[in-house]
VMD Tcl script that draws the C-alpha trace (Angstrom):
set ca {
  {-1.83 16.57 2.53}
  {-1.12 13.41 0.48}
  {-4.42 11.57 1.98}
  {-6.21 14.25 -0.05}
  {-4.22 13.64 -3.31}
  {-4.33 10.07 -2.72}
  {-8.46 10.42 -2.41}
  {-8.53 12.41 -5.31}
  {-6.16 10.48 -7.48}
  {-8.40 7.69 -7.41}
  {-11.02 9.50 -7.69}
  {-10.17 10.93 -11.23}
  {-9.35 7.48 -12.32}
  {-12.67 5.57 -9.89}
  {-9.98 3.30 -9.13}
  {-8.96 2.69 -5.64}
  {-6.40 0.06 -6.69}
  {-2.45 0.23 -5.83}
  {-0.07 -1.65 -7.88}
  {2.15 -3.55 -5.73}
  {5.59 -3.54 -6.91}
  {6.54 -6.48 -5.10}
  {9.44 -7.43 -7.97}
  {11.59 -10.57 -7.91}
  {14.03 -11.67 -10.65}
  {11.73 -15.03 -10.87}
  {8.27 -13.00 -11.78}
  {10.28 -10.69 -14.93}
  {9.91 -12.71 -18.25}
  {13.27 -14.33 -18.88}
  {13.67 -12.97 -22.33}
  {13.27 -9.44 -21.05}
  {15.41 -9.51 -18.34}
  {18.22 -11.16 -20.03}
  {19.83 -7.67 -21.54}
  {19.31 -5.94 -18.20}
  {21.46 -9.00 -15.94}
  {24.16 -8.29 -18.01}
  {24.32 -4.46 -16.11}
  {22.48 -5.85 -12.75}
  {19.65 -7.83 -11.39}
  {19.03 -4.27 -10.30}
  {18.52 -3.20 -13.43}
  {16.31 -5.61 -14.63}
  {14.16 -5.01 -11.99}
  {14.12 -0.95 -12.45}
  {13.38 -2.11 -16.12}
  {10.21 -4.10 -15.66}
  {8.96 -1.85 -13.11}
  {9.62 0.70 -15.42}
  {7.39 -0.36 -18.13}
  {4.66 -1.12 -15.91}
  {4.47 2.52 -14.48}
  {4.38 3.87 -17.95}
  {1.38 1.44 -19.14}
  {-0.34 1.63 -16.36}
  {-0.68 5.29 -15.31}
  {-3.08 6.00 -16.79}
  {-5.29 2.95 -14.66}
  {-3.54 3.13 -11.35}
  {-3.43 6.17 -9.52}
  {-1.27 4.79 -6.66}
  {1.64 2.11 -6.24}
  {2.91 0.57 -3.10}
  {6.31 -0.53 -2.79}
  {7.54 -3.88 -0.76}
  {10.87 -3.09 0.35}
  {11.92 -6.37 1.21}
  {12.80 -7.03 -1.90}
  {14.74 -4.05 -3.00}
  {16.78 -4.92 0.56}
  {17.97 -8.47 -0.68}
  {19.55 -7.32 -3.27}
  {21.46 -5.27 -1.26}
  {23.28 -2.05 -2.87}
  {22.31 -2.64 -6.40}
  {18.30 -3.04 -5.01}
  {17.97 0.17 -2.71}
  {19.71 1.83 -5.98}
  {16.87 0.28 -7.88}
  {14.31 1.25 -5.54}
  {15.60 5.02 -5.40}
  {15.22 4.88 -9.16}
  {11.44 3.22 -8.86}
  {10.11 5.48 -6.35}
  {11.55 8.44 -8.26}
  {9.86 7.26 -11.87}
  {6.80 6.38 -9.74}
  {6.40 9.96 -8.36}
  {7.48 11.48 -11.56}
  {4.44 9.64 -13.78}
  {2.08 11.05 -10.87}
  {1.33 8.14 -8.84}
  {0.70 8.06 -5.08}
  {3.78 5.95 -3.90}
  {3.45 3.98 -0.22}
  {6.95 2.53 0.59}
  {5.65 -0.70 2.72}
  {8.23 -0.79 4.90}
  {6.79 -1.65 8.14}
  {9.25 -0.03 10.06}
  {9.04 0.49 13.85}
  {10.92 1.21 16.74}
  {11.05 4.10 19.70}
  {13.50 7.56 19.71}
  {16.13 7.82 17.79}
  {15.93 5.10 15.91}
  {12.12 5.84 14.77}
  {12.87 8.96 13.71}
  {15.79 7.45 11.26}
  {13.28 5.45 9.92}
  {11.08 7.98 8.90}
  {13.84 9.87 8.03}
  {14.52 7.66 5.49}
  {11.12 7.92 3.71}
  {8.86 10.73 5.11}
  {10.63 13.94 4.79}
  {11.45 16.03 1.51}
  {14.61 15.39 1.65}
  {14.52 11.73 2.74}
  {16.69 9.44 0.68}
  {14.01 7.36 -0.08}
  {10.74 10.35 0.02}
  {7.52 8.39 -0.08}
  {4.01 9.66 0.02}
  {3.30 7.05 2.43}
  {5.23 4.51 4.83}
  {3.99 1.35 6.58}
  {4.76 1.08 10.41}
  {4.18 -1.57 12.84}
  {2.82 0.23 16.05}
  {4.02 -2.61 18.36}
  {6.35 -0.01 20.49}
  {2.90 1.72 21.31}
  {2.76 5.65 21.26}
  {6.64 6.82 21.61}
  {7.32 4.74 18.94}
  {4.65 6.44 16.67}
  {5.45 10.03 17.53}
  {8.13 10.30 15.55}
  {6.24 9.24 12.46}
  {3.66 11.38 13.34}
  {5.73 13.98 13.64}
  {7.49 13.68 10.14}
  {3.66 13.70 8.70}
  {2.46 16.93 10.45}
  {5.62 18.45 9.12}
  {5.51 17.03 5.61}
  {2.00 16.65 4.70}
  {3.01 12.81 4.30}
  {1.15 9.71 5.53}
  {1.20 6.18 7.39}
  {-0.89 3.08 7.40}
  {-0.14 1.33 10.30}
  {-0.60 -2.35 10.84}
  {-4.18 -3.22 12.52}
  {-5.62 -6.61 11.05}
  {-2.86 -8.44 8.70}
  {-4.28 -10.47 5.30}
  {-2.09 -13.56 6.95}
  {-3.84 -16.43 8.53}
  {-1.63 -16.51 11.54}
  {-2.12 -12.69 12.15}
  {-5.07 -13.64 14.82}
  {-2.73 -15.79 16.80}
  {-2.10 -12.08 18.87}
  {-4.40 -9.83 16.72}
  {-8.17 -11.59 18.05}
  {-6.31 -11.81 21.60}
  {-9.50 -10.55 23.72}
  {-8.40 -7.85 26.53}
  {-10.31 -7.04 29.80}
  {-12.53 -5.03 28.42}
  {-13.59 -6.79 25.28}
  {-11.86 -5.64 23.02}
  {-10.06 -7.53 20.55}
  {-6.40 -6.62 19.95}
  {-6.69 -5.30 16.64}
  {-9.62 -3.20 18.02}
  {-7.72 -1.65 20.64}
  {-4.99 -1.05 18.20}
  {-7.35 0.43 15.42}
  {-8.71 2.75 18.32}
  {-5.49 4.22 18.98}
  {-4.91 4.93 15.43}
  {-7.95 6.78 15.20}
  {-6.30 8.74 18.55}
  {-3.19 9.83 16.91}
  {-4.84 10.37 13.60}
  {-7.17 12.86 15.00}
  {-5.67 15.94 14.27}
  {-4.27 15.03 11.13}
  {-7.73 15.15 9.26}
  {-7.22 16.24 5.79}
  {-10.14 17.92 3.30}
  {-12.24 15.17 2.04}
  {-12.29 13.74 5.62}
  {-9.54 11.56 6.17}
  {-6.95 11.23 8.22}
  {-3.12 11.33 6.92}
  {-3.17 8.33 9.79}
  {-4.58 5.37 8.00}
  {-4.85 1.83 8.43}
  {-3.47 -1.84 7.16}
  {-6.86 -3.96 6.87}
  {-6.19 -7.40 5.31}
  {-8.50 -7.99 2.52}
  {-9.00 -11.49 3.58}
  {-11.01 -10.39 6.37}
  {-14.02 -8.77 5.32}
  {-16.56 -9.10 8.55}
  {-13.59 -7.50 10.73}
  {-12.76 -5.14 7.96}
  {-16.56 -3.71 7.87}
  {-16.69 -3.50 11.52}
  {-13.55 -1.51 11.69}
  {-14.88 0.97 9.07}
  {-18.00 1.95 11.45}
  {-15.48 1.83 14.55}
  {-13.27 4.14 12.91}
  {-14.72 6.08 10.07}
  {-12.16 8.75 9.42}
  {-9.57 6.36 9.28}
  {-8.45 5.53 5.71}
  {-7.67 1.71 4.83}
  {-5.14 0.14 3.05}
  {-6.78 -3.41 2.11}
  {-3.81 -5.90 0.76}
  {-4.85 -9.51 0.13}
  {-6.67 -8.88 -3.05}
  {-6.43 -11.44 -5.80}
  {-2.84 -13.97 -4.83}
  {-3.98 -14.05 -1.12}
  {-7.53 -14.72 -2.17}
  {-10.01 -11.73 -1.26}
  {-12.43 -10.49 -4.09}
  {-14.13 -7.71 -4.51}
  {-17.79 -8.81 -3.51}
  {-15.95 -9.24 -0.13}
  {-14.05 -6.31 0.16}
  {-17.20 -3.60 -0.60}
  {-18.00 -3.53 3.11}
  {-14.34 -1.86 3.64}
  {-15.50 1.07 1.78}
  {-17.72 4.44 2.96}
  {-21.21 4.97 1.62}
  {-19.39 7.07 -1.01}
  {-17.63 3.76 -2.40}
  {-14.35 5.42 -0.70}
  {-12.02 5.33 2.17}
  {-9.55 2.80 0.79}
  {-7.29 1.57 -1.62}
  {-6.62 -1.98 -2.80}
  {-3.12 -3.76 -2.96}
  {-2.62 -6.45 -5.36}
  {0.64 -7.47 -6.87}
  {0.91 -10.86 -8.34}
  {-2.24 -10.88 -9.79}
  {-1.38 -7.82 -12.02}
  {2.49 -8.29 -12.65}
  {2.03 -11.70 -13.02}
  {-0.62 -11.85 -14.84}
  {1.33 -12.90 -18.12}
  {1.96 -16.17 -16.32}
  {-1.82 -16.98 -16.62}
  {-2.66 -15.57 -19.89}
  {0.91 -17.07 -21.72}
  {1.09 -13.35 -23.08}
  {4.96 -12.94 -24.13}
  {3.81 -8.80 -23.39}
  {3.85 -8.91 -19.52}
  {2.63 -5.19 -19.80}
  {0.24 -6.07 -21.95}
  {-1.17 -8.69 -19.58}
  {-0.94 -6.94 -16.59}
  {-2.85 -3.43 -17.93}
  {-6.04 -6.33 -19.18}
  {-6.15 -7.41 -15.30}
  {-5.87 -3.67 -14.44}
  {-8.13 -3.09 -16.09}
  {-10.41 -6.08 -14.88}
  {-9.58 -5.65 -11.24}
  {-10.57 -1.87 -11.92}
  {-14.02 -2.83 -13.76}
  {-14.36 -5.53 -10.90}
  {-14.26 -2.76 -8.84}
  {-16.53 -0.16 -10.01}
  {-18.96 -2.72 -10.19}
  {-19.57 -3.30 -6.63}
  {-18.53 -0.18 -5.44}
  {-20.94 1.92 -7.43}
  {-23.89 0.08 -5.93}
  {-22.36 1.79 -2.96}
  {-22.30 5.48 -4.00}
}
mol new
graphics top color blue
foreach p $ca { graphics top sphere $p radius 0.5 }
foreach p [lrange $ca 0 end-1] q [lrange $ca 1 end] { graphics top cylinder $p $q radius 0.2 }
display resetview
């Protein structure tokens, strides 16, 4: 089960950070890029991405993919994503496409079609799904991950302010939305409990929201987190500790700008360079509180 080698991957490396390979043309040094836009933005793209896989891997044991911006560049971007995803897997990382697909029947299943099975187009270790379509919608998600050993973090308690507009809404019975949802993933997850006692059913947890994102860990403790919202959007690691089992596991961090970006800060002309130091720091950061934990 990938929740296992995802557990274990960071584990090796005591990192539970995922690079987020949220790539536009407007974050890749000009000078760089300039070769590649003579093929493709595409390519340009591929090509930083590229060369943060290969100085990185050794860091990050995981990297999670924002597919919006593959999308808007239409042919030439899903090529380049194809080609990311398959130099991700290749270097060993633990790829989640984040996607947030959702829908019922048919359609659902295309979805995960598209990124859950072996011989999906697009084959993920992971895929984000919005579970707004309740249970049928799920089930065919579910389905793909009982029959390919693949996984899903589904959507519980956004990083973005506006997220409690519907996600705090307080139900009949006291619950808060994003309870009642992060119940229900602990419901389909249950039989999809992998060795080191997770399930391949995990959940989004914004980072920005550490009080909810500790209660949620004691509400649902076999439920493995995906925290984005770490360094851009604000969160820190202090904050984030809480999110994490006695063990200093059960979840990975997301953060994107702050490491492929992080050349903007530091005026280093090597953006790899720059983004393996704040690897590197976010990893150290990191360690530091979780250890206290173990």
């Amino acid at each position: 089960m990938q929740i296992d080698r995802l557990i274990r991957r960071i584990r090796d490396k005591w990192n539970p950070t995922a690079l987020g390979l949220d790539t536009r043309l407007d974050y890749i040094p000009e000078e760089f890029a300039r070769p590649f836009l003579k093929k493709s933005p595409g390519e340009a793209v591929f090509a930083f991405n590229a060369a943060l896989l290969e100085t990185l891997a050794d860091v990050i044991p995981c990297v999670k993919i924002q597919i919006a911006y593959y999308e808007a560049m239409g042919t030439d971007g899903m090529e380049c994503l194809s080609r990311t995803i398959a130099t991700a897997r290749q270097l060993g990382y633990v790829v989640i496409a984040d996607a947030k697909r959702g829908d019922i029947g048919a359609t659902a299943s295309a979805y995960s079609a598209a990124y859950l099975r072996e011989d999906s187009p697009f084959r993920a270790d992971f895929l984000t799904v919005n579970p707004y379509f309740g249970t049928d919608g799920m089930e065919p998600f579910i389905a793909d991950c009982k029959a390919s050993g693949t996984g899903l973090f589904v959507l519980v308690k956004t990083s973005n302010p506006s997220g409690r507009e519907f996600q705090d809404i307080v139900a009949e019975d006291g619950r808060r939305l994003y309870e009642m949802v992060g119940d229900r993933v602990c419901e389909w997850g249950a039989k999809l409990i992998g060795e080191e006692g997770y399930s391949s059913i995990g959940a989004v947890v914004g980072a920005t929201y550490p009080e909810q994102g500790e209660a949620l860990r004691a509400r649902i403790p076999h439920t493995y987190f995906l925290l984005p919202g770490y360094g851009a959007q604000g969160a820190t690691a202090d904050g984030l500790a809480a999110c994490f089992d006695e063990r200093g596991e059960g979840a990975v961090v997301a953060a994107s700008r702050s490491i492929i970006c992080a050349y903007k800060k530091t005026g280093d002309t090597n953006f790899d360079v720059a983004a393996r130091e704040e690897a590197v720091r976010m990893r150290d950061e990191l360690r530091s509180v979780l250890g206290k934990r173990k």
